[in-house]
N, C-alpha and C positions, 0 to 999 in steps of 0.2 A: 263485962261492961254493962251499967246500967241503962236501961231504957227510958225514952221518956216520949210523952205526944207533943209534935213539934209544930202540926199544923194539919187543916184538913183545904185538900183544894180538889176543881172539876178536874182541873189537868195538869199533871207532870213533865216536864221537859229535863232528862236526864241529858247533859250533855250543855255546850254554848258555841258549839262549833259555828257553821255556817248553817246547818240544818236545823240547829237545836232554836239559833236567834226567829228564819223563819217559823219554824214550828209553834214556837212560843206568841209571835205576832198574831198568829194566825187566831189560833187559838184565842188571846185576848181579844182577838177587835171583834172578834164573833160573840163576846159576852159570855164565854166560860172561868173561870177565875184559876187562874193558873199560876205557877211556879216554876221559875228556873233553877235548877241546881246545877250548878258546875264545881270543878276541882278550883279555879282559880279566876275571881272575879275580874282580874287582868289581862287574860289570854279569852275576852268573848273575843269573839270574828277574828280569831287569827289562822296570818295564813304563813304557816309552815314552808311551804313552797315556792313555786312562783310569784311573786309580785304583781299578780297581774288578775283581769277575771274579762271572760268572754273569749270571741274568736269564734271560728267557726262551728254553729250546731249550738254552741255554749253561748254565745251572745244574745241568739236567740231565746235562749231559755232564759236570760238578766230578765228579758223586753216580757216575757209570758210573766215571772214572776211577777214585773209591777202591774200589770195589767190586771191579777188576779188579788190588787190589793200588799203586794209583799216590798220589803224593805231594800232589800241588796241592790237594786237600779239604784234609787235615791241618795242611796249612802254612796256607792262609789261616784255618783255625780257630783257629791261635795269634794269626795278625798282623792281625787284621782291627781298622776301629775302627767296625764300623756294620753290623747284618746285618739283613736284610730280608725278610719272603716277598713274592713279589707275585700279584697275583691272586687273593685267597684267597678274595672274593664269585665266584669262578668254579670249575670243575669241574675235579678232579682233574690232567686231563691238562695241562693249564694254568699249572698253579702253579709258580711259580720261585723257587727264593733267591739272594737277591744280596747280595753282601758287600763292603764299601767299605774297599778294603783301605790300610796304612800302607807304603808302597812300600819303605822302604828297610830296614823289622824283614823286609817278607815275602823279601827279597832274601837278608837276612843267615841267615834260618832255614833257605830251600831250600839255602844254600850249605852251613850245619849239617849237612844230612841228607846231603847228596852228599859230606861230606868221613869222615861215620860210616858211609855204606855200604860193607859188602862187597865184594871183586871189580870195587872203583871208584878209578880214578886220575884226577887233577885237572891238568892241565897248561895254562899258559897258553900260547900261540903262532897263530901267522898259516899256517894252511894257503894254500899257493899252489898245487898238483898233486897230480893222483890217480894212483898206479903202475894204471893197466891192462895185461895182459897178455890175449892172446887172447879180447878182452870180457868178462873180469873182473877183479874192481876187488882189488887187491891189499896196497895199505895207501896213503901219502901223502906229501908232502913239506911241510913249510913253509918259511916266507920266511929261516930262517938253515940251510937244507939238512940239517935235523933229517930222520931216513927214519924213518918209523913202519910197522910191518908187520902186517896186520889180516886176518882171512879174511871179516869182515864192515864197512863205512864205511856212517853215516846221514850225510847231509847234515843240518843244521836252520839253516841260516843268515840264515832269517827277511828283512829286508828290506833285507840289506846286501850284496848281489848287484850292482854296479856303481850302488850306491844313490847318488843325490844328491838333496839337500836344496834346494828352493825356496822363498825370501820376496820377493813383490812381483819386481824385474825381475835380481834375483840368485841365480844359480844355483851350488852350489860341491858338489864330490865329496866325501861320507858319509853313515857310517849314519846310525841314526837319534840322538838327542840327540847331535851333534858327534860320534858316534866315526868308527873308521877303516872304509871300507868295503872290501868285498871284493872287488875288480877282478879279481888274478891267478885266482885260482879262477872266476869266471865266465864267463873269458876261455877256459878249461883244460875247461868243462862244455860250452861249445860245440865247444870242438875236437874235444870227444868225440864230438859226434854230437847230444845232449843239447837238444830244440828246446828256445826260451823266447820268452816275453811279457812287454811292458813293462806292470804294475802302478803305481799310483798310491794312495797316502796319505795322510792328514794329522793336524795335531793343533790344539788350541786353543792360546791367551796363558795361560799360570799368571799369576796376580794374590796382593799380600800380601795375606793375611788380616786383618791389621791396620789395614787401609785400605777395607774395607768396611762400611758403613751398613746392618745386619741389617735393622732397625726398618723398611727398605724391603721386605723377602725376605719368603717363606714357610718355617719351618721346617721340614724333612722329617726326624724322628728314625727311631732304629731302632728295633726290634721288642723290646718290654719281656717277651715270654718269649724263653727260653734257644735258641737255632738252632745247629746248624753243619753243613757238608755232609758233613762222613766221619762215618761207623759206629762209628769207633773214638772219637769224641771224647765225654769227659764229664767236661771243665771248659768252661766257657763265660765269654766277657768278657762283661760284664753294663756295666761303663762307656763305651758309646760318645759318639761324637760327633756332630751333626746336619749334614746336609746343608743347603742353604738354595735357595729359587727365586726366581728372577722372569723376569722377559722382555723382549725387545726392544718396541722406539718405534718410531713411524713415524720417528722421526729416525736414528736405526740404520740402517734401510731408507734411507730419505735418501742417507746416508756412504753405505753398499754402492752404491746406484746411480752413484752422481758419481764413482764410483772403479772402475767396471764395469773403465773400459781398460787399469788398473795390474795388473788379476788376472792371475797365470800362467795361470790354467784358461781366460781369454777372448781373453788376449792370442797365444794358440796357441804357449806356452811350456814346455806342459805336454805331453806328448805321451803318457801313461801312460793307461793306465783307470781310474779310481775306482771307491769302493763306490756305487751308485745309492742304497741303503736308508741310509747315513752319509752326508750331504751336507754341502757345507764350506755353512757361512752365505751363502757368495754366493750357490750353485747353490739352497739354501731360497728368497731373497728372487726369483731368477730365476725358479723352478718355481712357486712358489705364493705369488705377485703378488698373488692375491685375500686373503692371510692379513694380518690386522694385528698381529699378534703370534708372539713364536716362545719356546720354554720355553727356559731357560738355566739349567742346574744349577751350582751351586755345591759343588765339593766338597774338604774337605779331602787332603791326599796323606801326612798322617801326624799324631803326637802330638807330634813333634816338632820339626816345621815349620811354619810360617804361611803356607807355599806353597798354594795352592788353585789346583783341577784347572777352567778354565771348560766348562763340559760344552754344545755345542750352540752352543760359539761357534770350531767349528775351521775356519780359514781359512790365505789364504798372500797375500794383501792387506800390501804395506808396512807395514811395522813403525809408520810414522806414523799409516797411516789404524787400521791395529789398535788403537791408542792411544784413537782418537775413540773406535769402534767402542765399545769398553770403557766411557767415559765415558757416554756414552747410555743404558746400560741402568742403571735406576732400582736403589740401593743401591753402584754402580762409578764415580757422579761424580767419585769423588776418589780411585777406585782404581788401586796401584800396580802396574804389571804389571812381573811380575820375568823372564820366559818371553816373546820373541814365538811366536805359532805358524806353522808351518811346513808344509810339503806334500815327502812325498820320491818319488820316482820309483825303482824295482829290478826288476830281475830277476827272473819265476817260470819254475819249469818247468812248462811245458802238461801236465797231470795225469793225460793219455789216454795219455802214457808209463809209465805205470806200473802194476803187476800188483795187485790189490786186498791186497796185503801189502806194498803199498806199496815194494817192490823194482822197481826197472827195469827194463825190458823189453829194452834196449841192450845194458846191463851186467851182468852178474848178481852177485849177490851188494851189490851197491849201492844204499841207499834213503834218499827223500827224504822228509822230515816237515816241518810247517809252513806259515811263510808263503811260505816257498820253492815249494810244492806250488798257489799260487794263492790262498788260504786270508785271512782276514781275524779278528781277535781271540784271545788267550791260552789262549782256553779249547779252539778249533778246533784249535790249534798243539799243544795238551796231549795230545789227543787223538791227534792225529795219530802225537806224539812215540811215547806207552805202546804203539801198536799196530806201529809201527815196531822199537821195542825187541825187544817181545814175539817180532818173526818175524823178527829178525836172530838174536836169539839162538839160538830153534827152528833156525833155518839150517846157526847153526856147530856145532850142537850134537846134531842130528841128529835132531829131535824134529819132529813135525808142526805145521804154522805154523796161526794163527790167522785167520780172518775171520770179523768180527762180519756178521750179516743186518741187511736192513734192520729183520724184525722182533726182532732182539736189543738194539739200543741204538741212539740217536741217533748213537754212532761210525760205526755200519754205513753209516746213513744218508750221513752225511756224506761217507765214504773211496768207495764205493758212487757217489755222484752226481762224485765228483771223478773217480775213474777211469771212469768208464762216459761221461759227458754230458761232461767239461771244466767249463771259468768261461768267459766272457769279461769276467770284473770279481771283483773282490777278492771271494770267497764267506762268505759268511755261514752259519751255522744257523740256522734258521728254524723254528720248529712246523710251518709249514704245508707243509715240506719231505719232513715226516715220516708216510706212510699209515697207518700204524700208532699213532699219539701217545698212545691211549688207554691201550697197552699201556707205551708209552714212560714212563714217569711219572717224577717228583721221587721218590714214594714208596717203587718198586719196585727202584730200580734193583741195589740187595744182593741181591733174587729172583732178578733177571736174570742174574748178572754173576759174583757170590762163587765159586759151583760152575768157573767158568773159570779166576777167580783162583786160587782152591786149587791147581789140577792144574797149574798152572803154575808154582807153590811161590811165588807173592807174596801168599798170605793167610796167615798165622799157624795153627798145630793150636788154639789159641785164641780166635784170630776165630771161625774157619770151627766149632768148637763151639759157640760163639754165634750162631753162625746157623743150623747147624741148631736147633737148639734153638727159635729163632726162627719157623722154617716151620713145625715142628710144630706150635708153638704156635696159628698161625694157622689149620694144615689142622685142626685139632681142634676149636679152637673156632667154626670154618665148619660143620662135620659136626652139634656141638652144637645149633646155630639153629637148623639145619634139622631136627633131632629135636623139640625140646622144643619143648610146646603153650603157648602163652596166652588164658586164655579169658579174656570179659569182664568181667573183677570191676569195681570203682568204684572203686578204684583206678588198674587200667590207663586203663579209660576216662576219668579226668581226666587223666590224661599225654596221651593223644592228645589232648585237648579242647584242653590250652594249647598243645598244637603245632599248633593249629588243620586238625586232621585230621578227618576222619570216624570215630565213633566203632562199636566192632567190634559185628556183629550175634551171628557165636558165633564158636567158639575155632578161632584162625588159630597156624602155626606163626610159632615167632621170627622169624625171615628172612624169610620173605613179608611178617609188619607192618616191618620193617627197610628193605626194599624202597620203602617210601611215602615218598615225597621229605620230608618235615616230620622222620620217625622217626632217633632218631639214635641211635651203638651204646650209649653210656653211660644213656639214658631205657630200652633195653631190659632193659638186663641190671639196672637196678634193681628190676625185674620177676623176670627168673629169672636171678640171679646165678652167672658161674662157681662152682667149688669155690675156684678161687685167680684173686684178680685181675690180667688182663693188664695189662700195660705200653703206654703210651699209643704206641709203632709196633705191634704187635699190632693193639690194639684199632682203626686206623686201617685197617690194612689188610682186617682183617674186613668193616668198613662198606663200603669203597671196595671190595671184589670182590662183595658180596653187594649193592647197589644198586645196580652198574654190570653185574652176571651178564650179562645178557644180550648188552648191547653187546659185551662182554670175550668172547664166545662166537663174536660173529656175527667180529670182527677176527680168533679163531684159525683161523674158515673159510677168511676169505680170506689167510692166514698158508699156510694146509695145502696149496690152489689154489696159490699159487706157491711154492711147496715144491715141490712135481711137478716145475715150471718150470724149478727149481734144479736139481735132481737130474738133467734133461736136459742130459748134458755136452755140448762140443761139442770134437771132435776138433783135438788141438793144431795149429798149422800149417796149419790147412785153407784152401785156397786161393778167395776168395769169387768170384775173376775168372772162374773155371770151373762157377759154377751158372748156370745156363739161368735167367732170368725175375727174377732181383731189381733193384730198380732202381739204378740208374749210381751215384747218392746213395748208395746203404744197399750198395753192395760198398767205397765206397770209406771211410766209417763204422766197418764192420764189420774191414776189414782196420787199421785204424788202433788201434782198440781192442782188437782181437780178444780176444771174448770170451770168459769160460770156460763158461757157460751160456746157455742159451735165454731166461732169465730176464733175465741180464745183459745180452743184445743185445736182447732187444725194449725196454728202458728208454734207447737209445742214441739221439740224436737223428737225424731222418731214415728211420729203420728202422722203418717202417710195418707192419702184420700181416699185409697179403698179401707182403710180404718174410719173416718167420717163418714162415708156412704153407712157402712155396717151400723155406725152411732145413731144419725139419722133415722134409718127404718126403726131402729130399738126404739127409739124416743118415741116414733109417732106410732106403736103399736100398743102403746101405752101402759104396758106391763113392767112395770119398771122395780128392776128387784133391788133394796136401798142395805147398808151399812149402815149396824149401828154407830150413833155420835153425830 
């Protein structure tokens, strides 16, 4: 095949997934000149799976992206047909919005924004080879000998990495919904040196909508006040659609078991890892045998199709027994399934290769984002993508690269636990992942986030005057509560009475009565009203720091304690083989990860604290014996 020079750019974006569209934003708005290459300029932002993006841990992370400048809030705020909070009888740190999105508007719109961006070229083509030169990565090749020359390549090639699709006892090479999977290039990441693990996935049967029996279901509608995840939005779709429930039979369970021996996951066909917390229906009826029922969502996959997403029935069971499977569950008697679903097996890279900016440790100047990274869900991928972006760019461009903390954003979290600890299964976000959650919030994440975004030039001189604006607002009218007295009149004291509170003996400041779980910010201020009324994010966040004070005080202690942590570098290259007293486990951990803080290695698996004590003293005695490279 002949070669030829196809183009010269700052930065490469291999991939158009959900990681590869943020990666690419990021990278342009920052003034790097960049290029997209995907297999197929029709499948950007597609989403294979679910119909849906956010929820819990992940919602949060929609609210971080737009905050730091990224695209995925915005978009699903046009294309969505169903928005949700969840958890709202629960506290702050908790609450999630989830948005049930119309897959092929959200596809057409993200391709919108990436063909209107700046410093952004769209190319379709099959990367097969990376140009490395003295271990680093130099631009690329694809499959018709196209040369592309780059000072920066992200990988995002999500689950099409020698991807192959499994149903029942058929197994055949690609990605995911039938396309072309990526072989040559996965082939070309090992030769590099590049370790990987075999990952496992799956999806449910799409079924016509017009073939379901509602009058069986539960209706699940969306949330009749106005939502959206980005800052910037203020139109809202107010026509959505419902979701529908019901659940599995004992005869469902029935079919699953009589058909144990047809599964690729039983039949030892399957050889990949899966999500433990996403279970295909069979591993459900296997695990929890004692349950007689299992919840099965029903959701649509746009306004324009009758295709409906089955949620909670994804398996890779012969397309026959799927058929029953379907039938069984009460309102799918007669349902026409238009989708079998499927299970696929790819390629990740093991995630303890790579430097918390998500560049390689092997190659430099080359970074992986995504499901490529180990990663599981759109919204992980998104993330991944913006922070990928953000420090390739920084890279070419000479500017100081980004890492978010654990206590900055659930990204932190996230990129944090993948390079420090690894997966050994498709990684999820979690709340419970998160020490910090309190601080983590749906609410906050423009307090967190914007001030990053700005300096990095992907928030607007107009946003980001909206937001200050917005802090003030909030530091002042915080300041306020805490000045201004309310004594007992009969007035106040029948406000506390219906909030079934105890009524004031003498006069308490604002925020102390705000404070009492019953009191809420709007019963105050009818009392002693601002000069000019806040706006309902305001007045939230008011209540939610002044109710939660103390807690929100005690998480920045422990925020400030590893902070110290952090700030204790640890000498580049340092050789672990050469300390006296750590144990065999935590040298050879430590060399694998090699961490850039004290902080970052005591969170490493195996690396116990009387192994830190031992690092510690080496460090400060200052004889530090290093490895070459």
């Amino acid at each position: 095949m002949p070669q030829f020079e196809a183009g010269t750019f700052d930065c490469i974006v291999i991939g158009a997934g959900h990681a590869g569209v943020e990666a690419a934003i990021a990278s342009a708005k920052m003034g790097a000149s960049t290029l997209v290459l995907t297999m197929n300029l029709d499948m950007i932002a597609f989403m294979p799976c679910n119909p849906s993006l956010g929820g819990p841990a992940k919602g949060i992370v929609v609210r971080e992206i737009d905050a730091l400048g990224g695209a995925m809030g915005k978009v699903i705020d046009k294309t969505h047909i169903q928005m949700r909070m969840l958890n709202t009888g629960k506290g702050p740190a908790v609450r999630a919005l989830r948005a049930q999105a119309d897959k092929v508007l959200y596809q057409q719109e993200m391709k919108r924004v990436l063909e209107e961006q700046e410093n952004l070229s769209l190319h379709q083509g099959v990367v097969e080879e990376l140009i490395v030169e003295d271990g680093e990565v130099k631009g690329l090749i694809t499959q018709i000998g196209a040369i592309y020359r780059a000072k920066a390549v992200i990988i995002t090639t999500g689950t099409f990495l020698r991807g192959e699709v499994i149903i029942g006892d058929l197994k055949y090479s690609s990605g995911p919904n039938n396309q072309m999977p990526a072989i040559k290039l996965a082939e070309n990441l090992q030769e590099l040196g590049l370790e990987t693990i075999r990952f496992k996935t799956g999806t449910p049967p799409r079924i016509n909508g017009n073939t379901i029996d509602y009058s069986k279901t539960e209706i699940q509608p969306g949330d009749e006040e106005p939502r959206a995840f980005s800052y910037e939005t203020t139109e809202f779709i107010m026509d959505q659609l419902p979701c529908w429930l019901t659940y599995t039979t004992p005869t469902t369970h029935e079919i699953i078991n009589e058909n144990l021996h047809l599964s690729p996951m039983y039949s030892g066909m399957i050889k990949g890892k899966g999500p433990s917390y996403c279970p295909s229906i069979e591993d459900k009826i296997v695990r929890f045998a004692d349950k007689s029922r299992h919840q099965i969502f029903l959701e649509p996959e746009g306004r324009n199709t009758k295709e409906y997403y089955v949620q909670g029935l994804s398996t890779s069971l012969p397309e026959h027994v799927q058929r029953r499977l379907i039938e069984s569950v009460p309102g799918l008697e007669k349902a026409e399934m238009m989708r079998a679903g499927y299970a696929i097996e790819y390629d990740s890279i093991i995630p303890t290769q790579l430097w918390p900016t998500l560049e390689t440790k092997k190659i430099k100047n080359l970074y992986t984002a995504g499901q490529i990274n180990g990663t599981s869900g759109y919204e992980e991928a998104a993330a991944q993508g913006i922070m990928a972006g953000i420090n390739a760019a920084s890279n070419v461009l000479g500017k100081e690269e980004v890492i978010l903390g654990r206590a900055d954003a659930y990204i932190g979290v996230l990129i944090d636990d993948l390079v420090t600890k690894g997966t050994s299964e498709p990684y999820r976000l979690l709340t419970s992942r998160a020490e910090y959650r309190l601080l983590l919030r749906h609410d906050n994440a423009d307090l967190r986030l914007t001030e990053i975004g700005y300096k990095l030039g992907m928030i607007s001189e107009e946003r980001y005057e909206k937001f200050l604006i917005k802090k003030q607002q909030i530091e002042e009218e915080i300041e306020r509560l805490r000045k201004v007295t309310i004594k007992p009149s009969e007035a106040v004291q029948e406000i506390i009475k219906d909030s079934g509170g105890t009524e004031l003996r003498e006069p308490m400041k604002a925020a102390d009565l705000l404070k009492r779980p019953e009191m809420k910010y709007n019963q105050i201020i009818t009392v002693v009203p601002p000069e000019e009324k806040k706006s309902e994010e305001v007045a939230e966040q008011v209540e939610i720091f002044i109710k939660y004070e103390g807690y929100i005080e005690k998480s920045m202690q422990q925020v400030e304690r590893m902070k110290k942590m952090e700030n204790k570098r640890i000498p580049e290259n340092i050789d672990y083989n050469a300390i006296t007293g750590i144990a065999k486990e935590a040298k050879a951990n430590l060399t694998a990860v090699r961490p850039l803080s004290i902080a970052q290695a005591s969170r490493i698996s195996g690396v116990n604290p009387a192994d830190i004590s031992i690092l510690l003293v080496y460090i400060e005695q200052g004889k530090i014996a290093k490895i070459s490279g």
